[in-house]
FIKOLZA-1660 file (N, C-alpha, C; in steps of 0.1 Angstrom, whole numbers, plus 5000, padded with zeros to 4 digits):
% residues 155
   i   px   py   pz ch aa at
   1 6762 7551 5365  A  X  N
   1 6776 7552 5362  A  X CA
   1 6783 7544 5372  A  X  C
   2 6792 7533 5364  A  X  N
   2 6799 7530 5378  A  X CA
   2 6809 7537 5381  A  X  C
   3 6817 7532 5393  A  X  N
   3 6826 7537 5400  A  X CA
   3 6834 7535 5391  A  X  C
   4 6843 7529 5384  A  X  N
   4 6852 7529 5372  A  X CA
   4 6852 7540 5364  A  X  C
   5 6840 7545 5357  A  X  N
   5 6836 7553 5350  A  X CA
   5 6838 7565 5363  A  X  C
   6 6830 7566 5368  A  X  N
   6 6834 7585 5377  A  X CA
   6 6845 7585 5380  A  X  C
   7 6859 7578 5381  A  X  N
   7 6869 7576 5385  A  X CA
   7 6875 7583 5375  A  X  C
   8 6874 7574 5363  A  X  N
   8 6880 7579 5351  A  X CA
   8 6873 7591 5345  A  X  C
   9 6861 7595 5345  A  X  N
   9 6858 7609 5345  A  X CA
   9 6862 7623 5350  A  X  C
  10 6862 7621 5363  A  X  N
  10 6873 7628 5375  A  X CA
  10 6887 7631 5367  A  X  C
  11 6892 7619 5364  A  X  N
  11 6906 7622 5359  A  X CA
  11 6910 7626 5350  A  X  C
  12 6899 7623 5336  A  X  N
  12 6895 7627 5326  A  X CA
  12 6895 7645 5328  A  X  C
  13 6888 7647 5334  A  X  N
  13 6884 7664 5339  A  X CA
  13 6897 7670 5350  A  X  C
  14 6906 7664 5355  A  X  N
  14 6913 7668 5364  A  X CA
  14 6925 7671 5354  A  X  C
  15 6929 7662 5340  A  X  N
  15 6937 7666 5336  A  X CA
  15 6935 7677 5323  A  X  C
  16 6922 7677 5319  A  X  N
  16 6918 7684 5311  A  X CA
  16 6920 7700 5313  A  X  C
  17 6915 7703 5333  A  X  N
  17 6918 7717 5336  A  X CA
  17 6933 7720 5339  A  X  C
  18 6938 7705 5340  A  X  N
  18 6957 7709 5340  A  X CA
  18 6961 7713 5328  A  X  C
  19 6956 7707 5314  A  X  N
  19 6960 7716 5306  A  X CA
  19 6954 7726 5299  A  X  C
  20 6944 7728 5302  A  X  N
  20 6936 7740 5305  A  X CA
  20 6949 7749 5312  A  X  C
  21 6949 7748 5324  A  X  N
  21 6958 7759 5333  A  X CA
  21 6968 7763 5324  A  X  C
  22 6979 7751 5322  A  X  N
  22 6991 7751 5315  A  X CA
  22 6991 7763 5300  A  X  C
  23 6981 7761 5294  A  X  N
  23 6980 7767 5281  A  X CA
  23 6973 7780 5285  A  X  C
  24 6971 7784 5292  A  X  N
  24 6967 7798 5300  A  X CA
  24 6975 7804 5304  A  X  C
  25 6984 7799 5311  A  X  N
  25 6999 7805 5314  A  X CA
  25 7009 7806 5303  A  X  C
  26 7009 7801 5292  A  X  N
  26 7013 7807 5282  A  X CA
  26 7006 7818 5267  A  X  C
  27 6992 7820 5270  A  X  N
  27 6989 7826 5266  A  X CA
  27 6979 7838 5270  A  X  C
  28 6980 7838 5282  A  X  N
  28 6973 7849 5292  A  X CA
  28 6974 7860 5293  A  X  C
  29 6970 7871 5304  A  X  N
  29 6971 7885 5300  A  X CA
  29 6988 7889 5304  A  X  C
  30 6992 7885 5314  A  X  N
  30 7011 7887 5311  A  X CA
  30 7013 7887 5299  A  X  C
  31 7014 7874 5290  A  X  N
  31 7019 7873 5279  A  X CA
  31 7011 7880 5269  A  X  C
  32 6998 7884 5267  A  X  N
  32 6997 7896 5253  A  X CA
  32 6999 7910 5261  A  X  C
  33 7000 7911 5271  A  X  N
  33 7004 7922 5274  A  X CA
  33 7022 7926 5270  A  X  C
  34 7028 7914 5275  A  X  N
  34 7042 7918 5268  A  X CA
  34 7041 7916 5258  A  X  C
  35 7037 7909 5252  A  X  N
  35 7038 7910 5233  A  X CA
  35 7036 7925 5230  A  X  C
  36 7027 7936 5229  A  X  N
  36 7024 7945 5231  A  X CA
  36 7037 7956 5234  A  X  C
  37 7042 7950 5245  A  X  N
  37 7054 7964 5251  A  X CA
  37 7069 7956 5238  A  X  C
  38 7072 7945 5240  A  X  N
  38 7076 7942 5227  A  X CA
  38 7073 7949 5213  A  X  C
  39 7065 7949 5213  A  X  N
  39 7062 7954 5201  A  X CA
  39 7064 7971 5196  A  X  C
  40 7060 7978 5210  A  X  N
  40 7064 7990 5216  A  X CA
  40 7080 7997 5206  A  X  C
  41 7086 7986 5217  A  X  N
  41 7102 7986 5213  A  X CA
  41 7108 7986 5205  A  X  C
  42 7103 7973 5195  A  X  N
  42 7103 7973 5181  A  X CA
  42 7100 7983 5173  A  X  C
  43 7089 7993 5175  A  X  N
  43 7085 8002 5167  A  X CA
  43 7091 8010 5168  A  X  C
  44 7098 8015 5185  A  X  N
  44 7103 8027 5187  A  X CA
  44 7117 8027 5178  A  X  C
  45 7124 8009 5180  A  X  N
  45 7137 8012 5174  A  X CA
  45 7139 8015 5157  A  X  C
  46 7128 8008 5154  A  X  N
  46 7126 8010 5138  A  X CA
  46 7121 8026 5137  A  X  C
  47 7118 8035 5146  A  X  N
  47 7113 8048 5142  A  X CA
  47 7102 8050 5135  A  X  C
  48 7094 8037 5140  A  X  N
  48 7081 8033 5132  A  X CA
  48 7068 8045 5137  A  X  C
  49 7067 8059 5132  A  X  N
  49 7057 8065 5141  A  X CA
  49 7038 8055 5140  A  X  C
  50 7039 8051 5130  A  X  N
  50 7025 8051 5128  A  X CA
  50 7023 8033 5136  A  X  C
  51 7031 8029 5137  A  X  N
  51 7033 8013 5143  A  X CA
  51 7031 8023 5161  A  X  C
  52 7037 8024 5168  A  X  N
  52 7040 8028 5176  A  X CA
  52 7024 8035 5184  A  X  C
  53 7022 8045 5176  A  X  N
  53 7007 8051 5180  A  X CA
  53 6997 8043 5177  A  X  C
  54 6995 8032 5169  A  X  N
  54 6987 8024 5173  A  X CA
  54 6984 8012 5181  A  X  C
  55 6993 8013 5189  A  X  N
  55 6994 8007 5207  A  X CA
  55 6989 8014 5211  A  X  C
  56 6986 8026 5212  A  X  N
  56 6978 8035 5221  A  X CA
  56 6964 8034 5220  A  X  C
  57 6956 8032 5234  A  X  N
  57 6940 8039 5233  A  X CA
  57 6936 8050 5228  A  X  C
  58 6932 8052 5220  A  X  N
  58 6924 8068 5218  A  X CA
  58 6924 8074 5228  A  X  C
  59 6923 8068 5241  A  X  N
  59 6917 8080 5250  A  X CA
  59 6934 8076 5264  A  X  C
  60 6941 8071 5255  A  X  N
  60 6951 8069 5266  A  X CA
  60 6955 8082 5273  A  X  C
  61 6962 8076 5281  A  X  N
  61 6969 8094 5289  A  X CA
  61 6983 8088 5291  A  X  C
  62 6996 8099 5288  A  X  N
  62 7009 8098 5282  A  X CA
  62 7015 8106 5290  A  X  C
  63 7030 8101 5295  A  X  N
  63 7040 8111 5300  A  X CA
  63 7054 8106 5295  A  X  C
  64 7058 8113 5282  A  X  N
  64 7065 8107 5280  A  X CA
  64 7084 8115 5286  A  X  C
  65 7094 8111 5284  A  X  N
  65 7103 8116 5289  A  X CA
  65 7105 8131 5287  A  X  C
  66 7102 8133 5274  A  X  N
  66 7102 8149 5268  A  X CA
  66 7089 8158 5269  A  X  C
  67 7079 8151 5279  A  X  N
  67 7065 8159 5279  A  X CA
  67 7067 8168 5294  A  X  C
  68 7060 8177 5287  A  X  N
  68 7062 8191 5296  A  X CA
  68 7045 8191 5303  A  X  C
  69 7035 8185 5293  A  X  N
  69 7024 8183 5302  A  X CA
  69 7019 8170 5302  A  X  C
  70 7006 8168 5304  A  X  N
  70 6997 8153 5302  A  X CA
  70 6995 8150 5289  A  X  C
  71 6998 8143 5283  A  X  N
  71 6996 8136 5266  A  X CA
  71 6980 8130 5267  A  X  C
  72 6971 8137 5260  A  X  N
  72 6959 8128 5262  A  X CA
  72 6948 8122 5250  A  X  C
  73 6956 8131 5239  A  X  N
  73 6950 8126 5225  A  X CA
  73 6959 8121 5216  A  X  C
  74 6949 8109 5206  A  X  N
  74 6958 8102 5195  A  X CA
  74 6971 8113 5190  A  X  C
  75 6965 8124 5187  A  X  N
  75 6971 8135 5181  A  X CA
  75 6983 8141 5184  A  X  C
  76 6980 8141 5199  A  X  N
  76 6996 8147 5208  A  X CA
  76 7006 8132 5207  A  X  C
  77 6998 8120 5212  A  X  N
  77 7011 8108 5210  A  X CA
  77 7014 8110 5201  A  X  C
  78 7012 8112 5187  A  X  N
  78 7021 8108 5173  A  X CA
  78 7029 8123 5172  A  X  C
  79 7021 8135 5175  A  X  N
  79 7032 8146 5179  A  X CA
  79 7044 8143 5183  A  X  C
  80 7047 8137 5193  A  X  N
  80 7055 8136 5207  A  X CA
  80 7065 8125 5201  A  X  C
  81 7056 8113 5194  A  X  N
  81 7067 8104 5187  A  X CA
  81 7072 8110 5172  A  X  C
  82 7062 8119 5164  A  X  N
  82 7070 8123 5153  A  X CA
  82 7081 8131 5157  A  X  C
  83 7082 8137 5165  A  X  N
  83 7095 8148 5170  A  X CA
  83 7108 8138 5177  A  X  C
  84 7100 8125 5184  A  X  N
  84 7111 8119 5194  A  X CA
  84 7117 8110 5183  A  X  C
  85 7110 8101 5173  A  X  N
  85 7115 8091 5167  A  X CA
  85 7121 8094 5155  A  X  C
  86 7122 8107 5150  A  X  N
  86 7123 8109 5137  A  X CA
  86 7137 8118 5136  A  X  C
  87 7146 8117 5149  A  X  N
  87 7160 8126 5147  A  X CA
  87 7169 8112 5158  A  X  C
  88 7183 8112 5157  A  X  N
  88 7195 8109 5162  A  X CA
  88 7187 8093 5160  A  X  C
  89 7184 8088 5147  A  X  N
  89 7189 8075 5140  A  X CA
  89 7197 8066 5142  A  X  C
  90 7199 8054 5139  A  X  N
  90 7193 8049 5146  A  X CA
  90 7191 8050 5161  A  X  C
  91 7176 8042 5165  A  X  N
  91 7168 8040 5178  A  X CA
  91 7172 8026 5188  A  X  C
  92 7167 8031 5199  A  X  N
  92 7167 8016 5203  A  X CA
  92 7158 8016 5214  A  X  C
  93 7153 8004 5220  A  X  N
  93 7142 8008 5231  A  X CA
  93 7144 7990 5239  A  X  C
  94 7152 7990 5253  A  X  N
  94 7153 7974 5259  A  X CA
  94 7143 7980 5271  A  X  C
  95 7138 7967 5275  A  X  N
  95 7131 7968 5288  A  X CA
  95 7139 7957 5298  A  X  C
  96 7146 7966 5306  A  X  N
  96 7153 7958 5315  A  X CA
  96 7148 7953 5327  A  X  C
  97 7149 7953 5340  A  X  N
  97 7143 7953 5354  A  X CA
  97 7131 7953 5352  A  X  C
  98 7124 7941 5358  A  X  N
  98 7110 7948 5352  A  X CA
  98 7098 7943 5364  A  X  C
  99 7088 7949 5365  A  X  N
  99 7077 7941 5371  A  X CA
  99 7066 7939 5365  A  X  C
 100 7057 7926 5364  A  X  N
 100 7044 7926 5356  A  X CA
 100 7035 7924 5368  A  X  C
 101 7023 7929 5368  A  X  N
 101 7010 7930 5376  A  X CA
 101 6998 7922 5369  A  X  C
 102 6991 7917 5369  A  X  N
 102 6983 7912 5365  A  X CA
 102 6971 7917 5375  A  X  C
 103 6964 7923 5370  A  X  N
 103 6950 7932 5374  A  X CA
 103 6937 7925 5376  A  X  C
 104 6935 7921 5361  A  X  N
 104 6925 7913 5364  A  X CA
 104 6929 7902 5344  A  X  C
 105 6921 7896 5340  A  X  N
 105 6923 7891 5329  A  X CA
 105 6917 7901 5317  A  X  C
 106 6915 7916 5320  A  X  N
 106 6918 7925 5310  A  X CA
 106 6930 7939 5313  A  X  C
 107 6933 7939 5322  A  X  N
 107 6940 7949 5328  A  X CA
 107 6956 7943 5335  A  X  C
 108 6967 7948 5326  A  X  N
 108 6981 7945 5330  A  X CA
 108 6989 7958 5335  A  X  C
 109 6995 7959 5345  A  X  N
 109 7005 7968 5343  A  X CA
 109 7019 7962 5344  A  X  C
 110 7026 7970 5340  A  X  N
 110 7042 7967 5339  A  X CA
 110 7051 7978 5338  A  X  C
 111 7059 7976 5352  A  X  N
 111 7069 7989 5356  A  X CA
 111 7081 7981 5357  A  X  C
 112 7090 7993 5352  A  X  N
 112 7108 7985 5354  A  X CA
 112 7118 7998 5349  A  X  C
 113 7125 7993 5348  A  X  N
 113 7138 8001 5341  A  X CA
 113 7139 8002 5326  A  X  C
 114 7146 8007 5318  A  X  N
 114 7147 8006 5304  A  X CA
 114 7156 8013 5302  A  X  C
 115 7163 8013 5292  A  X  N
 115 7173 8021 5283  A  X CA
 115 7169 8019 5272  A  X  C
 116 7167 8033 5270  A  X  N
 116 7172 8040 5251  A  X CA
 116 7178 8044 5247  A  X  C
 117 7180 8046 5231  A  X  N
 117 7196 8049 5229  A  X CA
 117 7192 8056 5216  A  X  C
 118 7202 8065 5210  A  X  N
 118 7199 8072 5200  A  X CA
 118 7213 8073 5194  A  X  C
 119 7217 8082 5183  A  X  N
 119 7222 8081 5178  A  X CA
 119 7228 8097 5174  A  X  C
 120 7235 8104 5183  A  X  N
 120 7236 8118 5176  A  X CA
 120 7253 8124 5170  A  X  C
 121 7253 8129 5161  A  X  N
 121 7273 8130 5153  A  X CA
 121 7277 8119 5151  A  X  C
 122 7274 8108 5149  A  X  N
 122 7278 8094 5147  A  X CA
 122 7285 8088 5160  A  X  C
 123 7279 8089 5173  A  X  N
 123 7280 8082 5185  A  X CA
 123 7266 8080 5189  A  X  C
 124 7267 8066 5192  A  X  N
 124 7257 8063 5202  A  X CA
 124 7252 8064 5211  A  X  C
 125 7244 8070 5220  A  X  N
 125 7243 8075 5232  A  X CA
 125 7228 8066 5242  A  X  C
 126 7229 8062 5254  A  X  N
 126 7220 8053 5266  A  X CA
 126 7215 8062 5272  A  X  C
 127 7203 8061 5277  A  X  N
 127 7193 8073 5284  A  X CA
 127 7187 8060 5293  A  X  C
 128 7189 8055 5303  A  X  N
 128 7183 8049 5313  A  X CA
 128 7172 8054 5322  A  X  C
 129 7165 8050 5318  A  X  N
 129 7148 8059 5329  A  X CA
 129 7137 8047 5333  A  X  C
 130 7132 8050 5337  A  X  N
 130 7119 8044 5347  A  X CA
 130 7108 8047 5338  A  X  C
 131 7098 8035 5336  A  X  N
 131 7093 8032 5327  A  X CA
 131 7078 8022 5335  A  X  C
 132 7066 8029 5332  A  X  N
 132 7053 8025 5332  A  X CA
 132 7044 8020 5322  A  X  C
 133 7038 8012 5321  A  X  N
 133 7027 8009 5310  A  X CA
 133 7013 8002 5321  A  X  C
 134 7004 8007 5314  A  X  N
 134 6993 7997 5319  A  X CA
 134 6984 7992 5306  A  X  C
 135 6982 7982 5304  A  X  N
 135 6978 7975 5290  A  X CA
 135 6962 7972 5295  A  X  C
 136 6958 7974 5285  A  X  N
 136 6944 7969 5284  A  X CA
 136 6937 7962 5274  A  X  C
 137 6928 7956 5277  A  X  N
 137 6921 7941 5267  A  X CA
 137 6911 7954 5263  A  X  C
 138 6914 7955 5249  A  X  N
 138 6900 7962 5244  A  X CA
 138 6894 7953 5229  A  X  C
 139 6880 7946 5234  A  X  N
 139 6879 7939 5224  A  X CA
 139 6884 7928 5223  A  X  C
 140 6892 7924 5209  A  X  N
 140 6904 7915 5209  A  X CA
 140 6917 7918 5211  A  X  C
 141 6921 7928 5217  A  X  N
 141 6931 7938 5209  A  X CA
 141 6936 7941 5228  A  X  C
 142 6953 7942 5226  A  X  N
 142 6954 7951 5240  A  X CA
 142 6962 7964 5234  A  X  C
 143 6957 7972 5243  A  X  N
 143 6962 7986 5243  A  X CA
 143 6964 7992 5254  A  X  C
 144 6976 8004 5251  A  X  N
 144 6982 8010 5264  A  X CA
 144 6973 8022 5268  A  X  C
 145 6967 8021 5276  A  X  N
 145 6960 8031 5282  A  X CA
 145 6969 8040 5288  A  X  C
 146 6978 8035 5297  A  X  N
 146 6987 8049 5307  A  X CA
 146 6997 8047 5302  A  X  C
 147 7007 8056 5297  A  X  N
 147 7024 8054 5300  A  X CA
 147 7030 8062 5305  A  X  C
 148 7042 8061 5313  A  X  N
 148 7049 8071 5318  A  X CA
 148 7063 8063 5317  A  X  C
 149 7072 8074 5310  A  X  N
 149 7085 8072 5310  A  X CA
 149 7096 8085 5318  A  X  C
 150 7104 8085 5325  A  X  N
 150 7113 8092 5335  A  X CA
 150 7127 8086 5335  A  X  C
 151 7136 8099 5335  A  X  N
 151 7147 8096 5325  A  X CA
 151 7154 8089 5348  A  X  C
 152 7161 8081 5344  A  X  N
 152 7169 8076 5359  A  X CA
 152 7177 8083 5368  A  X  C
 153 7174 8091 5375  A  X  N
 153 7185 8100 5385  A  X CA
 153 7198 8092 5387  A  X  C
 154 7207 8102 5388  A  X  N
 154 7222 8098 5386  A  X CA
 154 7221 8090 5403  A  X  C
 155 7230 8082 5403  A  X  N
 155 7232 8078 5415  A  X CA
 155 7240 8082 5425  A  X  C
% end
C-alpha cells in the first residue's frame, strides 16, 4: 500500500468513526431513555392505564407519590395508576429540571423536578415533586426498572 493510499485510509476511517460518534449521540442510551419518560408523560396525561404500565419491568420496584409501601408487581403498578389516572380529568405530567446519568449503554437514570396537574370541580390544580426513573435496555426495548416520585416540600 502506498503512502497515498494509508493516508487516505486513515482518513477514510477517521471520519467514518466521526460519524459513527455523531449518529450515536443522537440515538444513544440518553436519547431512548428519554423517549421512554416522554412517553411516560404522554400516557400519564392521556390517562392511558394500559400505555403507561407497559413501561414498566415486570419486576420493576415503584414509589409512587400516593404509595404507602414499595410497588413491586405488574399488578400493584396498574392498581396505583388505575386509582391515580382515572379521577380529576384532564391529566398532565412535564418533566422540568432535570438530570440524565448515563450508566452504562444499557442502564439510564434520570432525576429532576416535575409537575402534575389534575383537574378537580372544574379547576385545574399543579402538584410539583421530585421525580426518579432508572431505565433499562431489556432486549430491544427500554424499561423503567425503579421509579420514585415525591410531592416538593413547600419552601
Amino acid at each position: 500500500m502506498t503512502r497515498q493510499h494509508l493516508l487516505f485510509s486513515c482518513a477514510s476511517l477517521a471520519a467514518a468513526a466521526l460519524l459513527s460518534a455523531c449518529r450515536s449521540d443522537s440515538t444513544g442510551p440518553a436519547n431512548d431513555a428519554m423517549a421512554v419518560v416522554q412517553r411516560w408523560a404522554t400516557a400519564f396525561g392521556e390517562s392511558n392505564v394500559d400505555a403507561i404500565v407497559a413501561l414498566y419491568a415486570p419486576d420493576a420496584s415503584f414509589f409512587g407519590t400516593g404509595s404507602k409501601a414499595l410497588v413491586t408487581t405488574p399488578e400493584q403498578v396498574r392498581s396505583y395508576f388505575e386509582a391515580g389516572l382515572n379521577r380529576d380529568k384532564p391529566r398532565g405530567a412535564e418533566l422540568l429540571e432535570h438530570s440524565l446519568k448515563v450508566i452504562s449503554d444499557d442502564v439510564v437514570i434520570v432525576t429532576g423536578l416535575d409537575r402534575v396537574s389534575g383537574t378537580r370541580d372544574g379547576a385545574v390544580y399543579h402538584a410539583d415533586g421530585r421525580v426518579s426513573f432508572v431505565l433499562e435496555r431489556r432486549g430491544s426495548e427500554w424499561k423503567i426498572v425503579h421509579f420514585h416520585r415525591s410531592v416538593l416540600p413547600p419552601s
